[in-house]
N, C-alpha and C positions, 0 to 999 in steps of 0.2 A: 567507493560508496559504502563497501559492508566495514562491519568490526563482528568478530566470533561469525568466520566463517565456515568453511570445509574443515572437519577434523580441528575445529575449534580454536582455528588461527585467531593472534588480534587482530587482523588485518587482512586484507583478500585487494582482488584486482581493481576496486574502485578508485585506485591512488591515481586519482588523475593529473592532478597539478603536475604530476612529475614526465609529462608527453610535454615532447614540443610543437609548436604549430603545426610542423611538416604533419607528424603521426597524427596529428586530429582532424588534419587535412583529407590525410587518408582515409581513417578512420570515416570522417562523412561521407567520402564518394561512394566507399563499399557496403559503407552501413545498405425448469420448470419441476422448481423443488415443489411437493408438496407436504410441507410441514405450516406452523401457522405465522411464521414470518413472511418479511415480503420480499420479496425475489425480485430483481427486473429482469424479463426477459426480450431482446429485443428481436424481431425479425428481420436479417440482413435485406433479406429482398422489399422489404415496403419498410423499414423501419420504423414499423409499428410496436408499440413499447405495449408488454403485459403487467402485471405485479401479480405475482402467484402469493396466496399465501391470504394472510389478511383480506386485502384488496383484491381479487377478482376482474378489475374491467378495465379497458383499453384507458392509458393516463395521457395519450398523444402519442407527437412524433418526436423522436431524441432531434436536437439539433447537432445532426448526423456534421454539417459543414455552417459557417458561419457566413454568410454575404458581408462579403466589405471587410473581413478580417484584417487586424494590422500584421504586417510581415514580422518574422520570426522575433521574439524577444532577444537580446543578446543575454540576459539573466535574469535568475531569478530575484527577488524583492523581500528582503527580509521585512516580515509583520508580525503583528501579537498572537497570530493562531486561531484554529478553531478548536471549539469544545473536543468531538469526536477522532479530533488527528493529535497523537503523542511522539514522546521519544520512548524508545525503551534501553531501561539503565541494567547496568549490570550491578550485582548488591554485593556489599563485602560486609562482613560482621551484622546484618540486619539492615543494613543504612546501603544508601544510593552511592554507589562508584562514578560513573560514567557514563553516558550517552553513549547508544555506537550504533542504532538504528532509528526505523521510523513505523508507527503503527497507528491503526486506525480499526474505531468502533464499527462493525456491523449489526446491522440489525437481526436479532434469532429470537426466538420462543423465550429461552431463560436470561436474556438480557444480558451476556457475559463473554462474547465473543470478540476478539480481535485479529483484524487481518495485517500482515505483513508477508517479507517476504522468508524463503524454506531457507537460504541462506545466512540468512543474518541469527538463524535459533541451533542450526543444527552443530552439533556437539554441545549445548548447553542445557542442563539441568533445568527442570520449570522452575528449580527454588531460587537460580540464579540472577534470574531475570525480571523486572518490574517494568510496567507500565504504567505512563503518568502523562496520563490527556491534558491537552493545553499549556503544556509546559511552556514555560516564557520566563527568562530573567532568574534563574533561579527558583522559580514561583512553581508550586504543585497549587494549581484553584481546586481542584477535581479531588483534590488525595492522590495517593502512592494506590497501587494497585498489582499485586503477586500475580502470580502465575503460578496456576495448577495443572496443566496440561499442556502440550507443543502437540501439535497433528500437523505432517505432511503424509504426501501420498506413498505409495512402495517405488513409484517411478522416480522419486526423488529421493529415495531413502537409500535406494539400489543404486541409484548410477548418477545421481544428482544430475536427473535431465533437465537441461534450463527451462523445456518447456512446463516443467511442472515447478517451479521455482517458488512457489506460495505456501503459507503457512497459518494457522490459525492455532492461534492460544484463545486457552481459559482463563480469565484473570477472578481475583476477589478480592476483596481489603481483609485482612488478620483480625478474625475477632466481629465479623460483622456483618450481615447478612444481605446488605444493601446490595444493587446491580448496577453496574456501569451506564449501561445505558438508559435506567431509569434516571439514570442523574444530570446524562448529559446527551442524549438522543444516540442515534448510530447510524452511520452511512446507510444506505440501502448496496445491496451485493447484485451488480450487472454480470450477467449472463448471455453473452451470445450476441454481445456488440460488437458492431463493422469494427476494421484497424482507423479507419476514419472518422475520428470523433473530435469533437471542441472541447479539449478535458483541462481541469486544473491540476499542476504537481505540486505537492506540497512535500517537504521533507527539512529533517533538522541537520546540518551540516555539522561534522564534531567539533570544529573549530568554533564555533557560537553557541550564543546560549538561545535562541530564539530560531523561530521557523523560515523558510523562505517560502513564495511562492511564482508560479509562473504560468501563462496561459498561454494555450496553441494547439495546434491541430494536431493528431496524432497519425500515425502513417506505416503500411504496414512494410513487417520485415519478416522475408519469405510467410508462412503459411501461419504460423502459429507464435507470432511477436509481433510489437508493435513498440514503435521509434516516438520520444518525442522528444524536439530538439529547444532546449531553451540553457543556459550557462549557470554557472555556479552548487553543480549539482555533486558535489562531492561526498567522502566517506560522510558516511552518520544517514545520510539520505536515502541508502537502500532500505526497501519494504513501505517507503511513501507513496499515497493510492495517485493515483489517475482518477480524478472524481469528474465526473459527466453530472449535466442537469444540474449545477451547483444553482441551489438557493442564493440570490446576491445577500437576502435580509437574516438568511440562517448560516449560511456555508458548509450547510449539509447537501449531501449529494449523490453519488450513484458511484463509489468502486467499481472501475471497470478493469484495470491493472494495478500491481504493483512494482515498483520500480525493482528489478529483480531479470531472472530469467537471462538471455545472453549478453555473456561478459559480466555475468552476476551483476548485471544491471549498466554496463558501459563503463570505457575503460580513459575516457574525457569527461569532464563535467561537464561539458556544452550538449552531448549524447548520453537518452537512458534510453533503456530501455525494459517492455514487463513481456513475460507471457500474455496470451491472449485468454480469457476466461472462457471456459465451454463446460463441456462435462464432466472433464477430472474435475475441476475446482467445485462443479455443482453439486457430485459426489465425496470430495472431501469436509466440503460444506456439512452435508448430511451427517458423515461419523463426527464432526465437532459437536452439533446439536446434540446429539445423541452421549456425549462428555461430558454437554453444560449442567 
């Protein structure tokens, strides 16, 4: 699922197609910022949702489990995409190389944040890297968009601990002073969701030119990960969110993972998996804003 992983490989352990059923077999059995953005925070034990930030007051209850859920997806569903979910390419000579992750608009103060995952950036230069929302068919709707800064935390920098597997770029356009998310909105950033949530994966498989996506319950693995089982979830697809509360009429939504963290996000594409967001992330959050 990654490309420019560890030490700046093209490639890393998401090469699923090459398991055989047995191993995937296997594999399944053992598988409250205050700045003026909006935060979700949710409370495990009532799951009561807050929005710090802008918003101030109770917005409901997360739909923590779904009644009547259809049983697992066998895959995910390639579609035209949402505004705030991209690919991100790698640049050679000025111009777009390739695809080889997945990123997504969050919502901050100076409108210029993206989340993905710590693996898919680290060894890469910010000059090397572009982000380009909505991508579809070849098609930039949104523009091409740089990157001016990579932030992971020191627990990922040190020992590339899966738990901290997240990453946030600064992006801008060359020459222009516009902001991402004025142009195309930006997820909101979940904070302190159960492992049990009804979330959407979205991600760009390097093999297409276009997104997939897939719905279902997410589930935890041990204390700080969380599993979510749907197929077709190959390289290019690491650092695609886990969006909760998705808008059906907007397909914006609530980041609550990214596809990342153990097995650098799953080592089948039927299994991903992200860290779970709490403090580190809410802390890393903080020194981005303070970037943008």
């Amino acid at each position: 699922m990654l490309h420019g992983g560890l030490g700046g490989r093209g490639g890393g352990r998401h090469a699923r197609t090459a398991h055989t059923l047995l191993g995937a077999a296997i594999a399944l059995l053992s598988a409250a910022i205050t700045v003026t953005c909006a935060v979700v925070l949710l409370d495990p034990a009532t799951g009561a949702v807050q929005v710090a930030g802008r918003v101030a007051d109770t917005v409901g209850t997360a739909p923590v489990r779904v009644p009547g859920a259809p049983p697992v997806l066998t895959g995910g569903e390639p579609f035209d995409g949402t505004p705030a979910v991209g690919a991100l390419f790698t640049l050679s000579g000025g111009r777009l190389a390739r695809h080889f992750c997945t990123a997504s608009v969050v919502d901050s103060p100076h409108g210029d944040l993206v989340i993905t995952a710590a693996h898919c950036v680290t060894g890469k230069s910010p000059g090397q890297i572009a982000f380009v929302p909505g991508y579809h068919s070849g098609r930039a709707p949104f523009g091409i968009w740089l990157t001016s800064a990579v932030l992971a935390d020191s627990a990922w920098r040190g020992s590339a601990d899966p738990d901290h597997d997240v990453a946030f770029l600064v992006v801008h356009q060359a020459g222009r002073s516009a902001q991402v998310q004025n142009l195309i909105g930006g997820e909101q950033l979940g904070i302190g969701w159960p492992t049990r949530a009804w979330v959407q994966a979205i991600g760009y498989p390097d093999g297409t030119e276009q997104p997939i996506t897939c719905q279902n319950e997410s589930k935890p693995l041990g204390r700080h990960q969380m599993e979510f089982d749907c197929g077709g979830y190959t390289n290019g697809t690491s650092g695609g969110p886990f969006l909760g509360r998705v808008n059906p009429g907007t397909g914006a939504g609530t980041v609550i993972g990214v596809i990342g963290g153990y097995e650098q996000g799953g080592d089948i594409a039927a299994v991903s998996y992200s860290p779970r967001f709490g403090g580190a992330v809410r802390a890393l959050y903080q020194t981005a804003v303070a970037h943008g």
